[in-house]
C-alpha positions in Angstrom: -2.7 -3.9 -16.3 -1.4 -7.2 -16.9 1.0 -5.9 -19.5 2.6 -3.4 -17.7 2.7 -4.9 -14.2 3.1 -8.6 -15.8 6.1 -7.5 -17.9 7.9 -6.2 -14.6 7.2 -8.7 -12.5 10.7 -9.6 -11.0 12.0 -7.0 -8.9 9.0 -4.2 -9.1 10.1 -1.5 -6.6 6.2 0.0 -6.3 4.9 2.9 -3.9 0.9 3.0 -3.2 -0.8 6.2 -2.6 -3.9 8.2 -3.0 -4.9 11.7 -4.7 -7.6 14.0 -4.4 -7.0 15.6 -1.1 -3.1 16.6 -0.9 -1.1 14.1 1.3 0.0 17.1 3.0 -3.8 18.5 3.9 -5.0 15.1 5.3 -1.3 14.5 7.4 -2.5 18.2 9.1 -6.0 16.9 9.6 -4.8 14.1 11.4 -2.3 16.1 13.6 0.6 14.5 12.2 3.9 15.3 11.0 4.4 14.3 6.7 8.4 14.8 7.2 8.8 12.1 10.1 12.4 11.0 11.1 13.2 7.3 9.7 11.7 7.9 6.0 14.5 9.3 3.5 13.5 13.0 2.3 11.6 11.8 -1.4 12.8 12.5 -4.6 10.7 13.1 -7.8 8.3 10.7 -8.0 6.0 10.4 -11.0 2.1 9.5 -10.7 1.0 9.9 -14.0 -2.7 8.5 -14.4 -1.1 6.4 -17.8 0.0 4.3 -15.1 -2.0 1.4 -14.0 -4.9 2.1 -11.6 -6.2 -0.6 -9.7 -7.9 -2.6 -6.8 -6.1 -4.7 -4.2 -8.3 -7.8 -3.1 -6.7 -10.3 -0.4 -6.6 -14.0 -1.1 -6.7 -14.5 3.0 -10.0 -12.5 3.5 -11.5 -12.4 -0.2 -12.2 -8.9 0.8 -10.7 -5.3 -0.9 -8.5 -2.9 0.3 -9.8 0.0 1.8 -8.5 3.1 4.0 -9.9 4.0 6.7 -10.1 7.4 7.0 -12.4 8.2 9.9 -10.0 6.2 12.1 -8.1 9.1 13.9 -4.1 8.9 15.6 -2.0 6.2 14.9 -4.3 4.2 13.4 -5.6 7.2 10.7 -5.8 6.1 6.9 -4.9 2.6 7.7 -4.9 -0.2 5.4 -7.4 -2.7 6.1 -8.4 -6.0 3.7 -12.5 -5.5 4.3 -14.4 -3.5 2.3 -16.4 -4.9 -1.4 -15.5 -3.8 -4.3 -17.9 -0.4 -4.7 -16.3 0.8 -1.2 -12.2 -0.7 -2.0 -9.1 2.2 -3.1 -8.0 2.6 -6.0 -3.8 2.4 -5.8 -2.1 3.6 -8.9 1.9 2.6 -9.6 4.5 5.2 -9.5 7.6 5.8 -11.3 10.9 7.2 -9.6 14.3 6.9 -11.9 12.5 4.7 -14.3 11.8 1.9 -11.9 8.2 1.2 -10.3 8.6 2.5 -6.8 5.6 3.3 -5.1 2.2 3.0 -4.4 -0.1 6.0 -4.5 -3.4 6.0 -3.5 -5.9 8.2 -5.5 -7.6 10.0 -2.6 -5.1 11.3 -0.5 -1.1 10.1 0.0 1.6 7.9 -0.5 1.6 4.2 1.0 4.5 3.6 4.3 4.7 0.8 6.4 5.1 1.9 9.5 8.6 0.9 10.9 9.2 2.4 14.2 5.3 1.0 15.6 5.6 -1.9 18.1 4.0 -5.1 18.6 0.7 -6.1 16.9 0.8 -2.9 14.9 4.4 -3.4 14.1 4.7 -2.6 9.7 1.1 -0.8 9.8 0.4 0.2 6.1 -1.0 3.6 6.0 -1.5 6.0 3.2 -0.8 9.3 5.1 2.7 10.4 3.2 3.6 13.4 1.3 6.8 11.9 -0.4 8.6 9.0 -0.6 11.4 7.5 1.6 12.4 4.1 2.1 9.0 3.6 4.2 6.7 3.9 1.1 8.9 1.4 -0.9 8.0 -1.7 -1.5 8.3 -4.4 -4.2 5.6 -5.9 -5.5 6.2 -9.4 -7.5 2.9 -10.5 -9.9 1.9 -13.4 -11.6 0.5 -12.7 -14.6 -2.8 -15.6 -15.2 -6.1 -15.2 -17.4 -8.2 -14.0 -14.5 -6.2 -11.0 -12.3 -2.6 -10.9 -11.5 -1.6 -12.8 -8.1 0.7 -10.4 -6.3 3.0 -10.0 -3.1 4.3 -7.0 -2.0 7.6 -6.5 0.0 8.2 -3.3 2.3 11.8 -2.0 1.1 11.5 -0.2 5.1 11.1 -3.6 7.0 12.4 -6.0 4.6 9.1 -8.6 5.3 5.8 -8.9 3.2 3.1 -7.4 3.8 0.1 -9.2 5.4 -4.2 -8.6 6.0 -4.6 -9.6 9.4 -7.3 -12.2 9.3 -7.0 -13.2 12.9 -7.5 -9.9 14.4 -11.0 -9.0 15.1 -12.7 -5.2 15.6 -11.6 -2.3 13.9 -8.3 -4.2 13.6 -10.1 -6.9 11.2 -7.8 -7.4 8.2 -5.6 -4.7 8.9 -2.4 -4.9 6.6 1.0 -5.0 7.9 4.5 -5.6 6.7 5.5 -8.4 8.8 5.9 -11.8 7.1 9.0 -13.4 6.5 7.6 -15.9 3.6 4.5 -15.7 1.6 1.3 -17.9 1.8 -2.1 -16.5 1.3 -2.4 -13.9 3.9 0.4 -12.2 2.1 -1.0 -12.5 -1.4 -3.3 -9.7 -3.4 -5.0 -10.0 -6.0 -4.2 -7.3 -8.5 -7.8 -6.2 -10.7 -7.1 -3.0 -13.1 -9.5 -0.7 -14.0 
């Protein structure tokens, strides 16, 4: 992992997403639309499982990202920095054009930041796309090191880094969000392939 995410770590346009269940299938379980106004019709992305696959751990909570899939409505397939490792999502990096530009997760759909929420959801990571638009863009910067690669992503949709909630408490608890106009360790990942 380190040599192919290392070697692009400057301006990394990534999308996250998941891939079992179709994208589409899980969007129709949670009675929501896949083609929502605001995200750019997606061109041909490319998944391939050569690319690296991986675990996101947070710096801010210590704690893996997971999606929560029994969460239902607006909150379904969030991103939240809580789970240990044996329960965390695998992300893999996706191509489009040549360039690293998503995140895909390998159960279920693409990775968007959810622009047009308001207040404390405001940015919400969820992996509930079919496609990618400018809402399941994001860069993602890495510093290569002996142990695993200390990374921040960027949301290309709200222009902020995204962020694990560490004050929030509940369900909310290390909920990831695209929110933070400068990076400090809330808003840093640690990057460990598989």
């Amino acid at each position: 992992m380190r040599k192919k995410i290392g070697a692009l770590a400057t301006t990394v346009i990534a999308v996250l997403s998941v891939a079992s269940i179709s994208p589409a299938a899980r969007a129709s379980a949670a009675g929501e639309r896949v083609d929502r106004a605001g995200s750019e019709a997606s061109a041909a992305v490319d998944c391939s499982w050569e690319y690296p696959r991986f675990r996101l751990r947070s710096r801010g909570t210590g704690k893996y990202v997971a999606i929560e899939y029994g969460y239902t409505g607006d909150r379904y397939a969030m991103l939240r920095a809580r789970a240990d490792y044996g329960q965390a999502s695998v992300f893999v990096m996706c191509t489009h054009d040549g360039l690293w530009t998503g995140l895909w997760t390998i159960d279920g759909g693409f990775v968007a930041a959810e622009v047009n929420y308001t207040g404390a959801n405001d940015g919400m990571l969820r992996a509930r796309s079919a496609g990618v638009g400018s809402w399941e863009q994001f860069d993602v910067r890495c510093v290569v090191s002996n142990g695993p690669d200390l990374c921040n992503i960027r949301s290309r949709g709200t222009g902020l880094y995204v962020a694990a909630e560490v004050n929030y408490s509940g369900g909310d608890d290390g909920m990831l969000r695209a929110r933070s106009s400068s990076v400090g360790s809330w808003e840093q990942f640690y990057a460990e392939g598989m």
